[in-house]
N, C-alpha and C positions, 0 to 999 in steps of 0.2 A: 452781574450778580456773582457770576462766578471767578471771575477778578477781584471780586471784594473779598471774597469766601477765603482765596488761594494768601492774599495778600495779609489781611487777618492773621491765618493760621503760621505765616510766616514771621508776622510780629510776635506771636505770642513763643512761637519757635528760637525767639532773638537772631535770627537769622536774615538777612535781606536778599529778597527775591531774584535772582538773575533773569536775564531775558535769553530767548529764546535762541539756542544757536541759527545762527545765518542760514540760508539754504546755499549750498554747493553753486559757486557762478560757476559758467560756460570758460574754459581754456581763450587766452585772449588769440587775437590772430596773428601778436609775435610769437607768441609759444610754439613750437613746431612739436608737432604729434611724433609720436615714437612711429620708423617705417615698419609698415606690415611687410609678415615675411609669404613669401611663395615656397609652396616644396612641390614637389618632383617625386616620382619612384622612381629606381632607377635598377635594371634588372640586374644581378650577380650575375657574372660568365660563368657559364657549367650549370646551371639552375633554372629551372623552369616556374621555379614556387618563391625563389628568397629574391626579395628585395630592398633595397635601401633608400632612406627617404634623406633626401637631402633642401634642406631651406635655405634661402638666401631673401634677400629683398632685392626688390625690383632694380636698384641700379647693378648690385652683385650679378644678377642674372644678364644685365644687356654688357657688362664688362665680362664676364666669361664666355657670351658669346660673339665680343669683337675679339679675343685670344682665341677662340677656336677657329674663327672665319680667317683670319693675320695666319694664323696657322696654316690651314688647309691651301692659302695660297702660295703661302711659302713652298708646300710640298709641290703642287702644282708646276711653281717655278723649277723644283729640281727635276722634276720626271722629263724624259727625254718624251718626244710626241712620237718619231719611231722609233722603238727597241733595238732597231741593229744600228740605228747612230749613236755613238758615244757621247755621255754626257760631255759639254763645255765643246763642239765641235761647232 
């Protein structure tokens, strides 16, 4: 009935009815989703109140902390184990 009513008023409008837009599909499973980002605060030196937020996404995050681990051993390697041996001895 109320199709007939809508369809009607469109004739007499000289206008032809369009159909309904589509409803939104689901992202197919080749589309890759945008990566979510992770943040952090991360304290200012000298400061007990300011801090900084900094975001990355998850692989940003596990690649900043294989540069800091590669790092830290590298320091490792230079440190002398006793202090009164000279480094490269």
């Amino acid at each position: 009935m109320i199709t007939l009513f809508v369809l009607s008023a469109a004739l007499q409008a000289g206008t032809t009815p369009t159909a309904a837009p589509a409803p939104a599909t689901a992202p197919s499973p080749t589309q890759e989703a945008a990566p979510k980002l992770r943040c952090k605060r991360q304290a200012e030196t000298g400061s007990y109140v300011r801090a900084t937020r900094i975001c990355h996404t998850e692989k940003e995050w596990r690649e900043i902390e294989r540069g800091n681990s590669l790092e830290m051993d590298r320091f490792r390697d230079r440190t002398p184990i006793n202090s009164a041996r000279p480094l490269g001895s």
